[in-house]
N, C-alpha and C positions, 0 to 999 in steps of 0.2 A: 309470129308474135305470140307469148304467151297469155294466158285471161290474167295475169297478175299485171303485165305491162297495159295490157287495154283500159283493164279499172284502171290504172293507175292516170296513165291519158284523161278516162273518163273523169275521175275525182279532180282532175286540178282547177278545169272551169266550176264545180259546185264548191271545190275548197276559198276560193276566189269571190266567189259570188255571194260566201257566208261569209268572210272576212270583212269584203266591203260593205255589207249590211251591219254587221255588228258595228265595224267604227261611226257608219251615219246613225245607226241608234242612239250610240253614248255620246257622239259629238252634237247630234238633236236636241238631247236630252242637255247636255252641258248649256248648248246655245237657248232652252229653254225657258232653263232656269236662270241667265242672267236676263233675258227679256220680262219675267217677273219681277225679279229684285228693282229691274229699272221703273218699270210701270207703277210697283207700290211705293218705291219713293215718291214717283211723282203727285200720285194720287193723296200721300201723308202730308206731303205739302201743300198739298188745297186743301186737306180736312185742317190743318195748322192756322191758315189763313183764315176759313168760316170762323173757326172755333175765335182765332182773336177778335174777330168783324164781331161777332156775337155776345163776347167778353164786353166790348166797348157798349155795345147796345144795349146789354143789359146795367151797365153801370150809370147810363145815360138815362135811360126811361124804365127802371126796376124789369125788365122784362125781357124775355127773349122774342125773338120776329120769326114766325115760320113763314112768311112770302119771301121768297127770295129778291123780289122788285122793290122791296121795302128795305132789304139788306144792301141792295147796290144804292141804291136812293142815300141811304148812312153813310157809307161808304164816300162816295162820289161827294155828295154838297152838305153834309151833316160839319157839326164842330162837337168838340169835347172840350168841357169847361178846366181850365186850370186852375188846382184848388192848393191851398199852400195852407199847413197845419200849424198850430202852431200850442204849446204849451205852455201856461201860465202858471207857476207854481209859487203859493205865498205859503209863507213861511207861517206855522201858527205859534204863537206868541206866550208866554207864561200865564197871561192872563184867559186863555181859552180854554173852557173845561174841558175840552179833547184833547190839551197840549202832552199829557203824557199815556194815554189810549191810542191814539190817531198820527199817522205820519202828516207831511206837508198837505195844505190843500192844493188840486192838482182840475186846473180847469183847460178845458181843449176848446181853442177857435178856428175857425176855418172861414178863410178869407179867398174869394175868385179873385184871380188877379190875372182872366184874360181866358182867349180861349185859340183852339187850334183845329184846323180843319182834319176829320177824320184819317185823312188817309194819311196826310203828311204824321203824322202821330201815331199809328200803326202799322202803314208799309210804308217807310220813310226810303226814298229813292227807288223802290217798286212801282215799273209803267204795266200795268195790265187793267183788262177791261171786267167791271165788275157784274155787269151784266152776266157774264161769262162762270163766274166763281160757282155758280151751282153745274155746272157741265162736268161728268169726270172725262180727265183727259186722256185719250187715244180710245173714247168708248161709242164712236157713232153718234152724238147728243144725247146719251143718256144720261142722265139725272142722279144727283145726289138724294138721296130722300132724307127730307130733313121734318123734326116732329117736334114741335114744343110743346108744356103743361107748365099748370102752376098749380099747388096742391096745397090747402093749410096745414100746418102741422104746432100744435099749441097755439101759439098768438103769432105767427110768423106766416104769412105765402111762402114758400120755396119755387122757385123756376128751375124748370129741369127741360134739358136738352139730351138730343140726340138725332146727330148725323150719319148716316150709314152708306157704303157704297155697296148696293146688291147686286154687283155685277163684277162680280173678283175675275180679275186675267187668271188666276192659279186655282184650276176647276178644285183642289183639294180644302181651301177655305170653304167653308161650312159652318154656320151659326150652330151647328151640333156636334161640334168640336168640345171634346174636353178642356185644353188649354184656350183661355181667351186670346193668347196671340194668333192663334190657327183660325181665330172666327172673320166675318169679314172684318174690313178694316171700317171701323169707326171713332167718335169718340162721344162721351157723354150717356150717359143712363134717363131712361123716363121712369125710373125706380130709385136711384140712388142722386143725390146734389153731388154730381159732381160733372166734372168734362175733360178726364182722363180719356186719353185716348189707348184704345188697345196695342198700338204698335210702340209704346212707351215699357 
């Protein structure tokens, strides 16, 4: 037998052996990255659901709730009032010194005409437990971390929010990330009024 036939022998279990390594890498790597995509779906829809639960709350008592027992509590046994607007517009007349300065005069009422319990009015046909909603899910009981403020700005309070999951499935998310979709998943600023979420 020559040394070319023996390598050759030799080489086919190492040719073999790097082939089936290489396709479980990229098949790893494929099945990785849809276990990602699946997890931060799920995770954007419980920051979806906080973020409405909180919407409501703050529309209800001018404030956002950092305890989350206070959040399920709204949730679960709270109502939201029903408010129906309504616009009165008289006509001003020739004899009013505004009649040709000034368009119609233009008055806004606002009338409750009932109310509705929280959840049926934010997760309308949604059965989950809200105790639950600060847990991110598939993460061991770990925690959302959730922050509230209220800062004056001229004559106004502003409330500012922000919910954050610091515990990313996708180790490359990083809060020092240039692009803010690469940072963790959150939504809401304690710097800015607002409660965009980064994955939008």
């Amino acid at each position: 037998m020559t040394k070319t036939k023996i390598l050759t022998i030799l080489m086919v279990p190492v040719v073999l052996i790097l082939a089936w390594a290489l396709y479980h890498s990229v098949f790893d790597t494929i099945r990785e990255s849809k276990e990602i995509k699946k997890s931060e779906a799920v995770v954007t829809k419980q920051l979806k659901m906080i973020r409405e639960a909180e919407t409501a709350y703050l529309s209800r008592y001018k404030k956002y709730t950092a305890s989350w027992d206070t959040l399920a509590m709204f949730i679960d046994d709270d109502t939201i009032y029903n408010v129906q607007k309504k616009e009165i517009i008289t006509p001003r007349t020739k004899n009013d010194p505004l009649y040709y300065t000034r368009t119609d005069s233009v008055r806004i009422e606002y009338d409750t005409i009932g109310a509705t319990q929280v959840r049926e009015r934010i997760f309308p046909g949604q059965n989950f437990d809200a105790k639950k909603l600060k847990y991110i899910s598939g993460k061991n009981g770990k925690e959302f971390e959730l922050s509230v403020d209220k800062k004056k700005k001229g004559n106004a309070n502003i409330a500012f929010i922000e919910v954050v999951d610091r515990f990313p499935r996708d180790p490359q998310r990083k809060e020092s990330n240039a692009s803010p979709t690469r940072r963790l998943l959150k939504f809401g600023s304690l710097f800015e009024a607002t409660t965009a979420g980064n994955w939008e």
